[in-house]
VOMITI-313600 format. One record per atom (N, C-alpha, C): residue number from 1; residue in one letter; atom name; z, x, y. Coordinates in Angstrom, 3 decimals. Last residue first. Layout:
<recs>
<k=NUM	r=a	a=CA	Z=Z	X=X	Y=Y> .
...
</recs>
This chain:
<recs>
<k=113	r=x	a=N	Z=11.674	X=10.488	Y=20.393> .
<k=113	r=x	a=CA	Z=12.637	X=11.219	Y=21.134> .
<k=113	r=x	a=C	Z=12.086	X=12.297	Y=21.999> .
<k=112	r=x	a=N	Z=9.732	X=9.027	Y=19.084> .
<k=112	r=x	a=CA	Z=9.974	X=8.542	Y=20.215> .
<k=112	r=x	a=C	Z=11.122	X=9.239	Y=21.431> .
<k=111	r=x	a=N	Z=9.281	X=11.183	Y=17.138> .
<k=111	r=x	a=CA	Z=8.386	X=11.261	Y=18.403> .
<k=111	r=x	a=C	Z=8.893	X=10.200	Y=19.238> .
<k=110	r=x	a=N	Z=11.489	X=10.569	Y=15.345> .
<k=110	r=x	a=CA	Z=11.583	X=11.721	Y=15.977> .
<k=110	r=x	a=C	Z=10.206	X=11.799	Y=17.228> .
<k=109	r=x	a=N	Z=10.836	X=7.675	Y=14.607> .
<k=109	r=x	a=CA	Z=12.613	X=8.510	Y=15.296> .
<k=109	r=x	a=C	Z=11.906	X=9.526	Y=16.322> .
<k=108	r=x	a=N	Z=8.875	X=8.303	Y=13.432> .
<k=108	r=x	a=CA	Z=8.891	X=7.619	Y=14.494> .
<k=108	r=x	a=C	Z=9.547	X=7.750	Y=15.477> .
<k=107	r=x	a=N	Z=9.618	X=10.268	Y=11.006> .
<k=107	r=x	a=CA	Z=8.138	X=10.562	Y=12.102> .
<k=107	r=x	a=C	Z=8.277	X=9.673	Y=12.984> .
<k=106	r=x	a=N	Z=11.398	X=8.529	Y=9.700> .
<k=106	r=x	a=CA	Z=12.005	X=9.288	Y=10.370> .
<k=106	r=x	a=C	Z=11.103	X=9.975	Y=11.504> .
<k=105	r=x	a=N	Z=9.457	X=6.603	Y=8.464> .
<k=105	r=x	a=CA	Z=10.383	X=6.366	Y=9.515> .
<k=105	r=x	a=C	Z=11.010	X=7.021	Y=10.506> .
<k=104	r=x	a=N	Z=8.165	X=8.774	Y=6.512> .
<k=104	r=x	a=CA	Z=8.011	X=8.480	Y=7.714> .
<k=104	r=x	a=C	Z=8.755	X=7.379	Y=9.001> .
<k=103	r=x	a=N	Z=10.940	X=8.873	Y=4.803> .
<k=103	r=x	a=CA	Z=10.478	X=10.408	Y=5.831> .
<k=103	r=x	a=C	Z=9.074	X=9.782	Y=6.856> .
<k=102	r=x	a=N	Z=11.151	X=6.376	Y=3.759> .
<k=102	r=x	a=CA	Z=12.303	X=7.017	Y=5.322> .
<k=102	r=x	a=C	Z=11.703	X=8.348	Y=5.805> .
<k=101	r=x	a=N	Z=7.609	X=4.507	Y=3.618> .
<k=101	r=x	a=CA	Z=9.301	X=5.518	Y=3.230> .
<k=101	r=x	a=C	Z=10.370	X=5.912	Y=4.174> .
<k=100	r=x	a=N	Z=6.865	X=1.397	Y=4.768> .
<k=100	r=x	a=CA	Z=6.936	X=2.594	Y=4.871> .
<k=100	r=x	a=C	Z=8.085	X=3.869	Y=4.485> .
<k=99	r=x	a=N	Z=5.354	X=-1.340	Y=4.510> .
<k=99	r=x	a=CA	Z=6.126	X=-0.762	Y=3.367> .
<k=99	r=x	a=C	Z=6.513	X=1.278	Y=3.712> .
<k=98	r=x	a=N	Z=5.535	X=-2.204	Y=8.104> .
<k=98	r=x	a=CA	Z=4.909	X=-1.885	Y=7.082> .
<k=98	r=x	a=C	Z=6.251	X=-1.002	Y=5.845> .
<k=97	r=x	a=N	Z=6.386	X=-4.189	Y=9.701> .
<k=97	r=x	a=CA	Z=6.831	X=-4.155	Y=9.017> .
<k=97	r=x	a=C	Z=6.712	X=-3.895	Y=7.803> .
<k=96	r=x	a=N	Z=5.399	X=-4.437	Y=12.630> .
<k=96	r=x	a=CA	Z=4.809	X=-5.198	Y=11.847> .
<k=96	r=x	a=C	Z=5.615	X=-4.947	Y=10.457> .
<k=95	r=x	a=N	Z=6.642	X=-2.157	Y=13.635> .
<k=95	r=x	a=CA	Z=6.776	X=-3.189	Y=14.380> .
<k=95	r=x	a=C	Z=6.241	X=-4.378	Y=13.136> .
<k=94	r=x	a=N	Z=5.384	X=0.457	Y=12.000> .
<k=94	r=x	a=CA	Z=7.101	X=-0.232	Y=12.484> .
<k=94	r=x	a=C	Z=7.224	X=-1.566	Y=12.405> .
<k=93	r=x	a=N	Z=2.916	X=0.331	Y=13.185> .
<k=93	r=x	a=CA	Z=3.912	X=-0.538	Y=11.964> .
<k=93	r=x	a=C	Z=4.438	X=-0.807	Y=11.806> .
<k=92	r=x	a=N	Z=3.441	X=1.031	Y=15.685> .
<k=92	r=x	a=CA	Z=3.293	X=-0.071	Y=15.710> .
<k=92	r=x	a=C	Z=3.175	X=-0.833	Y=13.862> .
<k=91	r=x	a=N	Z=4.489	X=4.236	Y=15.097> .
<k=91	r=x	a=CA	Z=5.034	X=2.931	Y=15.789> .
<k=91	r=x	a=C	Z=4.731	X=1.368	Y=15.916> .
<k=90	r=x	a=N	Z=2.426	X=5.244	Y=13.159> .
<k=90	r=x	a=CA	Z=3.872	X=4.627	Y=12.946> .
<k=90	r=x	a=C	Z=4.620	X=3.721	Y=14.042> .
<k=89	r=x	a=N	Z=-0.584	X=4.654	Y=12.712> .
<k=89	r=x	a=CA	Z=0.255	X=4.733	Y=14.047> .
<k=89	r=x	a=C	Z=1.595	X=3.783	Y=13.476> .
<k=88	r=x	a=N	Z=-1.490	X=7.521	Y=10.049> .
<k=88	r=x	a=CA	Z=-1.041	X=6.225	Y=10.140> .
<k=88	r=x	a=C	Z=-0.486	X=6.121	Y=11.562> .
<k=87	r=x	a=N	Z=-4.875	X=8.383	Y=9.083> .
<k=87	r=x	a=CA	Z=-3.744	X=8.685	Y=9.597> .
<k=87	r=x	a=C	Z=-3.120	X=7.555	Y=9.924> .
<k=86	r=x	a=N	Z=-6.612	X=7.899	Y=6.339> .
<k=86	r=x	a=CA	Z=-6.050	X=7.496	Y=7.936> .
<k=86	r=x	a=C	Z=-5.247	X=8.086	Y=7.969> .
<k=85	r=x	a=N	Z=-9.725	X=8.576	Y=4.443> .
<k=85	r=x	a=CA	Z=-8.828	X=8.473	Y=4.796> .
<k=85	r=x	a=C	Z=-7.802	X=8.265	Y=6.301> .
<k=84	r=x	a=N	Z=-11.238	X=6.513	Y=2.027> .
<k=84	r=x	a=CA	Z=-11.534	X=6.971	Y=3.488> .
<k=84	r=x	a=C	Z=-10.329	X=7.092	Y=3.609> .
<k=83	r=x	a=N	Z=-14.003	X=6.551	Y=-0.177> .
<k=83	r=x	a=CA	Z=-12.660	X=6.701	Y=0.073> .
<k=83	r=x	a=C	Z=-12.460	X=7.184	Y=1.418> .
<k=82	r=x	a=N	Z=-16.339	X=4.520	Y=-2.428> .
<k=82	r=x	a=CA	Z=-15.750	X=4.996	Y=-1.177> .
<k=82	r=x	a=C	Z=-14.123	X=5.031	Y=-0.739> .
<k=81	r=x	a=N	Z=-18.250	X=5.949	Y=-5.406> .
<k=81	r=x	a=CA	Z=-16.496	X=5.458	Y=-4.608> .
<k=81	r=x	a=C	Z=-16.493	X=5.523	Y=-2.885> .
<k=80	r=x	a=N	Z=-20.833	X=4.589	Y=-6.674> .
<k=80	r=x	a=CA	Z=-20.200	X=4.652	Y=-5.562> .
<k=80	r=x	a=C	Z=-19.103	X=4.548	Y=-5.332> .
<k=79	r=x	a=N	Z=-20.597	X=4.435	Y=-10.076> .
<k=79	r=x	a=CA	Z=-21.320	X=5.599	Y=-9.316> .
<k=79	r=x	a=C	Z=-21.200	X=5.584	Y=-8.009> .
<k=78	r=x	a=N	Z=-18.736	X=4.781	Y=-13.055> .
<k=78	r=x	a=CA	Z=-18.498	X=4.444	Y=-11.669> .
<k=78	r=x	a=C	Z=-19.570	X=5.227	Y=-10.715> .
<k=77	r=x	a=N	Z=-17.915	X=5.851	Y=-15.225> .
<k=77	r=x	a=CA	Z=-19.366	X=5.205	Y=-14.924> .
<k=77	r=x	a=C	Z=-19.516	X=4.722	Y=-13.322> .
<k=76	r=x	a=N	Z=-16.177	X=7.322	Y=-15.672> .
<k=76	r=x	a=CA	Z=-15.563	X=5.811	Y=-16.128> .
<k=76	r=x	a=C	Z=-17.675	X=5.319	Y=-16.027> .
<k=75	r=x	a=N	Z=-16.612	X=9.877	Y=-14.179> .
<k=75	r=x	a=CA	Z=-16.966	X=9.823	Y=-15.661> .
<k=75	r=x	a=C	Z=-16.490	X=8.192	Y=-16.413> .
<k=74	r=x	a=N	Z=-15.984	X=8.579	Y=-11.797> .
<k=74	r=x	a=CA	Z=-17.084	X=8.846	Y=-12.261> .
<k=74	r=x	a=C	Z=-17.678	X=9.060	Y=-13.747> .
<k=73	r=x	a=N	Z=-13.605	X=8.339	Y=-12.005> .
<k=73	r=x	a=CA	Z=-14.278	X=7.304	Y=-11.783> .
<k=73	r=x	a=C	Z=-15.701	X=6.967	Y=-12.234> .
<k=72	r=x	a=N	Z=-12.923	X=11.206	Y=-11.933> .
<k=72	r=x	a=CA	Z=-11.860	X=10.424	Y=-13.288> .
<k=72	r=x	a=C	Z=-13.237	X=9.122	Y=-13.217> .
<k=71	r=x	a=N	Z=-13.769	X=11.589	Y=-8.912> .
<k=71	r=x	a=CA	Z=-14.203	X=12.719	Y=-10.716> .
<k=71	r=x	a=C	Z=-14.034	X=11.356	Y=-11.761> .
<k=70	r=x	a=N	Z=-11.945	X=10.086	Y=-7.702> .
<k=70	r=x	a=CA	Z=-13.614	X=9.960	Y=-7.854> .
<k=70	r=x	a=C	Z=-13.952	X=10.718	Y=-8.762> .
<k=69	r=x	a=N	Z=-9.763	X=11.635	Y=-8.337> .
<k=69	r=x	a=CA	Z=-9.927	X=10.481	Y=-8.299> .
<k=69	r=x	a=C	Z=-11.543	X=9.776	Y=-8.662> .
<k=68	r=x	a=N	Z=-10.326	X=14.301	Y=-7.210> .
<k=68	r=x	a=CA	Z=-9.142	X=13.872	Y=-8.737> .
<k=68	r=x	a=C	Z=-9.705	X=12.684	Y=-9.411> .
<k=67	r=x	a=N	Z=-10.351	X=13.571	Y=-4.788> .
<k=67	r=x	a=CA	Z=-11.463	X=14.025	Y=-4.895> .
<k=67	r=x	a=C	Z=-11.547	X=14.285	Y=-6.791> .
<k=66	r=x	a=N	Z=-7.893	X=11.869	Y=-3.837> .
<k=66	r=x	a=CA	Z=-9.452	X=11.321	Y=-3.937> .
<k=66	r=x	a=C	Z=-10.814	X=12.480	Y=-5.005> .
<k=65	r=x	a=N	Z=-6.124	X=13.989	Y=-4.167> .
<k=65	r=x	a=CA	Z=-5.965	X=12.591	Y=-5.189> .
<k=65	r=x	a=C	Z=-7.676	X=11.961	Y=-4.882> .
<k=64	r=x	a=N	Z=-6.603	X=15.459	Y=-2.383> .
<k=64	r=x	a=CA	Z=-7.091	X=15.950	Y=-3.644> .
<k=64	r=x	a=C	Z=-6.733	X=14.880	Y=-3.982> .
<k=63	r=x	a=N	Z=-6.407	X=13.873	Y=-0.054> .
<k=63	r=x	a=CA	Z=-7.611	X=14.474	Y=-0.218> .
<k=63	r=x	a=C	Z=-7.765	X=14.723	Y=-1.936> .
<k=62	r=x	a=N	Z=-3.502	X=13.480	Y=0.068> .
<k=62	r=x	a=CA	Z=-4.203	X=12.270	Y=-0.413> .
<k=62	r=x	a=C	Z=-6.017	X=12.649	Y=-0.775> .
<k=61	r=x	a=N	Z=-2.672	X=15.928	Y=0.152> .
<k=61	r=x	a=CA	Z=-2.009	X=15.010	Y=-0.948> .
<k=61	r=x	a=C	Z=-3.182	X=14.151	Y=-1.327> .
<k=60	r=x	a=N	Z=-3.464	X=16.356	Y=2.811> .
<k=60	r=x	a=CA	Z=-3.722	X=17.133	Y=1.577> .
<k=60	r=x	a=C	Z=-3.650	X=16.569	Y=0.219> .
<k=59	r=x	a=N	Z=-1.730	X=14.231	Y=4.519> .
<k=59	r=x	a=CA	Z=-3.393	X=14.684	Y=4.400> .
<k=59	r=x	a=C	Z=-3.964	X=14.822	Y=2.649> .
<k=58	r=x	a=N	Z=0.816	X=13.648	Y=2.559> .
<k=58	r=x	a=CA	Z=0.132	X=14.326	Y=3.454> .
<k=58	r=x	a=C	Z=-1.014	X=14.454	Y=3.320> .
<k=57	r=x	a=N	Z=1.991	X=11.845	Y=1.253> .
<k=57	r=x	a=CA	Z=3.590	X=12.593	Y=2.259> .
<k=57	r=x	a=C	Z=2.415	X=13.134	Y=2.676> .
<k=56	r=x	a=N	Z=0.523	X=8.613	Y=0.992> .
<k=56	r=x	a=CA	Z=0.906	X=9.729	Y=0.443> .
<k=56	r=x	a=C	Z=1.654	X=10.502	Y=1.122> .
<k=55	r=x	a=N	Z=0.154	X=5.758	Y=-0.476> .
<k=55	r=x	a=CA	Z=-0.098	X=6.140	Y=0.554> .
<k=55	r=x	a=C	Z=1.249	X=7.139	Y=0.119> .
<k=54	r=x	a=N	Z=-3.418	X=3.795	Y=-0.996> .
<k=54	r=x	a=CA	Z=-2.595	X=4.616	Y=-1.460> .
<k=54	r=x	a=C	Z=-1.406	X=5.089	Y=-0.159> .
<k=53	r=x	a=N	Z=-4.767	X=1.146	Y=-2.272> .
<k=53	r=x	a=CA	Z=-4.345	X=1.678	Y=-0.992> .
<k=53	r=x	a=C	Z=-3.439	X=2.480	Y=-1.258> .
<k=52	r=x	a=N	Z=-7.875	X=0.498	Y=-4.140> .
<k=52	r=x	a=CA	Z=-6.404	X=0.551	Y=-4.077> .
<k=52	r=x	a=C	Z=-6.093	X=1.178	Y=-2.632> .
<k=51	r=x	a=N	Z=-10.458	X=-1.351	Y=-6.274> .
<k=51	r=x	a=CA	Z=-10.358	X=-0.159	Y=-5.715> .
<k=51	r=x	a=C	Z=-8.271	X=-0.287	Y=-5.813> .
<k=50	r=x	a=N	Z=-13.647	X=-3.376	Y=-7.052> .
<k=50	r=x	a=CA	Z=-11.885	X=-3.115	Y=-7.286> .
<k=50	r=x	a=C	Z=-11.533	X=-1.768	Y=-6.379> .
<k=49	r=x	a=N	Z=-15.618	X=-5.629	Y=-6.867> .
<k=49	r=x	a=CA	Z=-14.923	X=-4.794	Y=-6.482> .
<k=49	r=x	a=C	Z=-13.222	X=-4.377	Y=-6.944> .
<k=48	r=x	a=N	Z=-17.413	X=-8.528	Y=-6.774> .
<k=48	r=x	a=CA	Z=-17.220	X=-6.991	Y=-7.744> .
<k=48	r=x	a=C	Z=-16.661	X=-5.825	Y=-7.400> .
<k=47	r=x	a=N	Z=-16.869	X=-10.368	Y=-5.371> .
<k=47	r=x	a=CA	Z=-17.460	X=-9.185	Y=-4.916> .
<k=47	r=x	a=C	Z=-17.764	X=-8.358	Y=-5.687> .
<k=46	r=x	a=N	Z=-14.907	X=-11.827	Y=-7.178> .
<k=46	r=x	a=CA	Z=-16.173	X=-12.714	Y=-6.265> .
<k=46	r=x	a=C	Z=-16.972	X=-11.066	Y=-5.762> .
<k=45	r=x	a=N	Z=-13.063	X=-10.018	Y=-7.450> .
<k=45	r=x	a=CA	Z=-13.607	X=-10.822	Y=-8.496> .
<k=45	r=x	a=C	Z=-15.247	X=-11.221	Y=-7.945> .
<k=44	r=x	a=N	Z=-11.498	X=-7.672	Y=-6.064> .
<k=44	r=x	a=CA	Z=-11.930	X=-8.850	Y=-5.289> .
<k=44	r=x	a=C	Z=-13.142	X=-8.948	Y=-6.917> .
<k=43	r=x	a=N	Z=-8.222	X=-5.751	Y=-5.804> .
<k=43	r=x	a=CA	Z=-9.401	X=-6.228	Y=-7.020> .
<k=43	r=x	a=C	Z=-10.266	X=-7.666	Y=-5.873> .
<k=42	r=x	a=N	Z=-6.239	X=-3.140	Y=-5.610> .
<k=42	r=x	a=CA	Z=-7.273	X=-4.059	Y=-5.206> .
<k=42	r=x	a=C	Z=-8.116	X=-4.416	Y=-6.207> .
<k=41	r=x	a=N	Z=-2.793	X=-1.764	Y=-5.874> .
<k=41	r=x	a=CA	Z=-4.079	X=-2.111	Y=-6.540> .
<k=41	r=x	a=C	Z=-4.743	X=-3.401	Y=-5.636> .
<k=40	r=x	a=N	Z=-1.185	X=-0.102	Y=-3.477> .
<k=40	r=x	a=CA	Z=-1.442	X=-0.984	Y=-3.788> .
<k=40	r=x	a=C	Z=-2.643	X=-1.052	Y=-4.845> .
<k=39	r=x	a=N	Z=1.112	X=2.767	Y=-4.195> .
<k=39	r=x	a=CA	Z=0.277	X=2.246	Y=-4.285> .
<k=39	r=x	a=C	Z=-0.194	X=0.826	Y=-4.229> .
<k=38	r=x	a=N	Z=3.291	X=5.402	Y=-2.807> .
<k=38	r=x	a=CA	Z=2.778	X=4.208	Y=-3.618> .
<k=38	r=x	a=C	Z=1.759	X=3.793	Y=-3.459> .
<k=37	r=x	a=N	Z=3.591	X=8.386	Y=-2.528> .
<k=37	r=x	a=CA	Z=4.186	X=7.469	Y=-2.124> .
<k=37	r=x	a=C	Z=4.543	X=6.168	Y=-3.129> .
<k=36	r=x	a=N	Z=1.947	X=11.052	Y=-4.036> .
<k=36	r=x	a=CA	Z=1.923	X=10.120	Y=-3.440> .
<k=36	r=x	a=C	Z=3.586	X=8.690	Y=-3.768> .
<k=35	r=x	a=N	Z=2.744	X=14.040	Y=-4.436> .
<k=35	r=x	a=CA	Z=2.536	X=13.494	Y=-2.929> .
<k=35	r=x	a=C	Z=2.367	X=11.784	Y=-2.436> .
<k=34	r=x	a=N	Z=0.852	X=13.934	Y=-7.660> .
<k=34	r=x	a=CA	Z=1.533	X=15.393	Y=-6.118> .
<k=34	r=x	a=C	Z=1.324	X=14.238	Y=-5.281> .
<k=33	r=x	a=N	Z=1.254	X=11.814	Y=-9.775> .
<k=33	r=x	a=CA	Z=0.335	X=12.440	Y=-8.545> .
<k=33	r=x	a=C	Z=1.197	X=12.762	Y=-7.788> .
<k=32	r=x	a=N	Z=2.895	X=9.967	Y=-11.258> .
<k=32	r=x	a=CA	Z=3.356	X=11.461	Y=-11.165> .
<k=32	r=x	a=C	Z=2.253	X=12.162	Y=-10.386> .
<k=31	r=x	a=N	Z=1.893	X=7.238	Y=-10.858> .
<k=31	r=x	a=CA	Z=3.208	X=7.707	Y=-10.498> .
<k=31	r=x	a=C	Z=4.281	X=8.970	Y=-10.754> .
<k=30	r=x	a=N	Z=-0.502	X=7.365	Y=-12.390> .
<k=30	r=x	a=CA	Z=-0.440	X=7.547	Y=-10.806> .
<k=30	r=x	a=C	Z=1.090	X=7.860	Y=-10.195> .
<k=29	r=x	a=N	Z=0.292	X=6.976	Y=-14.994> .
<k=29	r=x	a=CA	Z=0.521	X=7.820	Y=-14.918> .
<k=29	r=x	a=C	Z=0.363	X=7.990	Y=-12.887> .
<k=28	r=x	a=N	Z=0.954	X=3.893	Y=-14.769> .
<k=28	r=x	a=CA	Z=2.116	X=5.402	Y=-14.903> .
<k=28	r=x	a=C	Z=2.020	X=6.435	Y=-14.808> .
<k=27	r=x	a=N	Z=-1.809	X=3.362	Y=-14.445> .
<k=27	r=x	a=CA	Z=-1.183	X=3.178	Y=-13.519> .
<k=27	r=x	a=C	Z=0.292	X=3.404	Y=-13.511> .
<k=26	r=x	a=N	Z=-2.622	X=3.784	Y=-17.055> .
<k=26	r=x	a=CA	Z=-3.441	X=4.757	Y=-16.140> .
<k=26	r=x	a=C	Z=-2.282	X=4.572	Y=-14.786> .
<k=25	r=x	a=N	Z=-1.050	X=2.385	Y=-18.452> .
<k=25	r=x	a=CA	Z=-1.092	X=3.898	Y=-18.924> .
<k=25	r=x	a=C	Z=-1.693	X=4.016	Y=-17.528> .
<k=24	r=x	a=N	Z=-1.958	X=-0.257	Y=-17.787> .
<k=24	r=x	a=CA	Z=-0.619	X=-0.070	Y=-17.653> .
<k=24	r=x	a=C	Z=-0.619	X=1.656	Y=-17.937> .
<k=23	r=x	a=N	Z=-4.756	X=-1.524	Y=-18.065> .
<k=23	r=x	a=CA	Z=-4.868	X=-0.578	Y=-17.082> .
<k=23	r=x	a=C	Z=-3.154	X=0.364	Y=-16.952> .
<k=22	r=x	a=N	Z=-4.488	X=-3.667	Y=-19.477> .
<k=22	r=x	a=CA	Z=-5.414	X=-2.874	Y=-20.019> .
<k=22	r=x	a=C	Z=-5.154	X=-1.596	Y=-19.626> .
<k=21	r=x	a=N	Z=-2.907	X=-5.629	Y=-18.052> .
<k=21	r=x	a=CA	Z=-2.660	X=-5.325	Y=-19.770> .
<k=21	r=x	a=C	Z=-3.302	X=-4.112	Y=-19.663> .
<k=20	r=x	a=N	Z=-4.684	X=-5.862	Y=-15.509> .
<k=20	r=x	a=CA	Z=-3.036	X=-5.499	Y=-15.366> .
<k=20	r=x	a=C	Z=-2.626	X=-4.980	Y=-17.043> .
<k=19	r=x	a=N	Z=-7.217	X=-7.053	Y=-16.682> .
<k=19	r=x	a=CA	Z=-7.101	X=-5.383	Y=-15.906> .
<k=19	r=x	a=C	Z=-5.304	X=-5.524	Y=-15.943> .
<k=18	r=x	a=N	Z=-5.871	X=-9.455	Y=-17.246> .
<k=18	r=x	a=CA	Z=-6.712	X=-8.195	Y=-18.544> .
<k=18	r=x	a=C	Z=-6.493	X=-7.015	Y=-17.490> .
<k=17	r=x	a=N	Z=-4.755	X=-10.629	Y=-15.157> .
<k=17	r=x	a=CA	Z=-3.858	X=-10.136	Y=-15.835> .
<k=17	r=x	a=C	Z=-4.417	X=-9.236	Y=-17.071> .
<k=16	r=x	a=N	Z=-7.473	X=-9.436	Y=-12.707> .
<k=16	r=x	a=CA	Z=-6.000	X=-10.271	Y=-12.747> .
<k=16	r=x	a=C	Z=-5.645	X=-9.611	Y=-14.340> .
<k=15	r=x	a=N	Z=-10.499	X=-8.279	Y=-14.424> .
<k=15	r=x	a=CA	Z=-9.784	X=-8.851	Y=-13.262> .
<k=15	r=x	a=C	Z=-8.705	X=-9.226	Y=-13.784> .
<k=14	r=x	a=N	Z=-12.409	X=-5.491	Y=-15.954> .
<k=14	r=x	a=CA	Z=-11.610	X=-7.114	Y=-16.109> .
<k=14	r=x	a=C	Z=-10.960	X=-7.016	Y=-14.820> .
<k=13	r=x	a=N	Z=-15.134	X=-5.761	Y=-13.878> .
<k=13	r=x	a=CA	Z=-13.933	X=-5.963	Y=-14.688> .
<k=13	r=x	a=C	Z=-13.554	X=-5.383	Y=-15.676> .
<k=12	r=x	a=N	Z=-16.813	X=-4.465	Y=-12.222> .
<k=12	r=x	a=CA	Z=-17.329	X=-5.556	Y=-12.917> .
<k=12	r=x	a=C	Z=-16.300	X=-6.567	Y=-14.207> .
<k=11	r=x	a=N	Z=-17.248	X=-2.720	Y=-9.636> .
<k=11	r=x	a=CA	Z=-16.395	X=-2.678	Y=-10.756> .
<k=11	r=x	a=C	Z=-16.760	X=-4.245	Y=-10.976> .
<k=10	r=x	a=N	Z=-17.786	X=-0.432	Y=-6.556> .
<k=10	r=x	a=CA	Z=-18.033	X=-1.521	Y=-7.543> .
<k=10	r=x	a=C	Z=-17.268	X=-1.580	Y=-8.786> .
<k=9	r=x	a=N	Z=-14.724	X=0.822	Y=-4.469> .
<k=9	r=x	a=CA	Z=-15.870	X=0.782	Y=-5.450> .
<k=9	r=x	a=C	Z=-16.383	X=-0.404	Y=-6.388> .
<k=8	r=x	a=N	Z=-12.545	X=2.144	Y=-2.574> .
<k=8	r=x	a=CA	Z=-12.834	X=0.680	Y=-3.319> .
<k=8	r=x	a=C	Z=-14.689	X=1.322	Y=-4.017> .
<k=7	r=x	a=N	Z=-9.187	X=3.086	Y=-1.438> .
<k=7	r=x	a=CA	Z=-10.803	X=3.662	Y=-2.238> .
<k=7	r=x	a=C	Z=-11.116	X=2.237	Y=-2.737> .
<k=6	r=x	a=N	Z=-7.665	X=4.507	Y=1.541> .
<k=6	r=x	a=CA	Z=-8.147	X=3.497	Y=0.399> .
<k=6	r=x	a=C	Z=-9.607	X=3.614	Y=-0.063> .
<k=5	r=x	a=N	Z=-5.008	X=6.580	Y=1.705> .
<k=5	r=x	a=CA	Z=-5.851	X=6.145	Y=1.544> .
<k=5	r=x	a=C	Z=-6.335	X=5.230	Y=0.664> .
<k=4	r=x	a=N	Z=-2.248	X=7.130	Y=4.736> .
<k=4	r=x	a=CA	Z=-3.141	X=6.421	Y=4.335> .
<k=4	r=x	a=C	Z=-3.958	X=7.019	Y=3.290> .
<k=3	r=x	a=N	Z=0.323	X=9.840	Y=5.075> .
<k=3	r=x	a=CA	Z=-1.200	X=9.311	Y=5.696> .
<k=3	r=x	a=C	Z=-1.863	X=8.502	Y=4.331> .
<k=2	r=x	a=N	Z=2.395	X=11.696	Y=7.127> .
<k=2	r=x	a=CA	Z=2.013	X=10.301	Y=5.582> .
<k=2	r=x	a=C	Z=0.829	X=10.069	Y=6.435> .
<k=1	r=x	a=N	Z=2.281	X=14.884	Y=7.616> .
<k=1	r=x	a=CA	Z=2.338	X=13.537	Y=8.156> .
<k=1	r=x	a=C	Z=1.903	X=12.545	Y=7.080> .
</recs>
């Protein structure tokens, strides 16, 4: 089942277009992680925070990308990640018009039948 996750953690920068220059390798390579979908990047400046919303073909997928994840973070210096993961209610995304792939589209199809 696709399922949700988002990780946010302290972070002190860079923000906006230095983190976007700086960060271009790390965020090609996310686009060969087992399972995942896509990604949003997060950044809140005013908070010190950065993190992302991931979203993956399964549970599993998204577990070891966190646990992958928080390692990589950690050795960055990073000492609180929080990562939480969801399950997603496809039907009412649907409705709202979430960025969702066709294999979960198709999870909607098929339980409304």
């Amino acid at each position: 089942m696709t399922t949700l996750l988002q990780v946010d953690f302290d972070f002190t920068g860079p923000f906006g277009k230095e983190m976007s220059t700086m960060l271009i390798g790390l965020a090609e390579s996310i686009n060969n992680e087992p399972g995942l979908i896509w990604k949003i990047w997060t950044e809140n400046p005013k908070e010190q925070l950065g993190g992302g919303v991931y979203l993956f073909e399964s549970e599993a997928y998204a577990q070891a990308y966190l646990t992958m994840h928080a390692a990589r973070l950690k050795e960055m210096g990073v000492k609180e990640i929080r990562g939480n993961i969801f399950e997603i209610n496809l039907p009412l995304s649907t409705i709202n018009n979430a960025p969702l792939d066709n294999a979960a589209r198709n999870e909607v199809i098929k339980d409304e039948q």
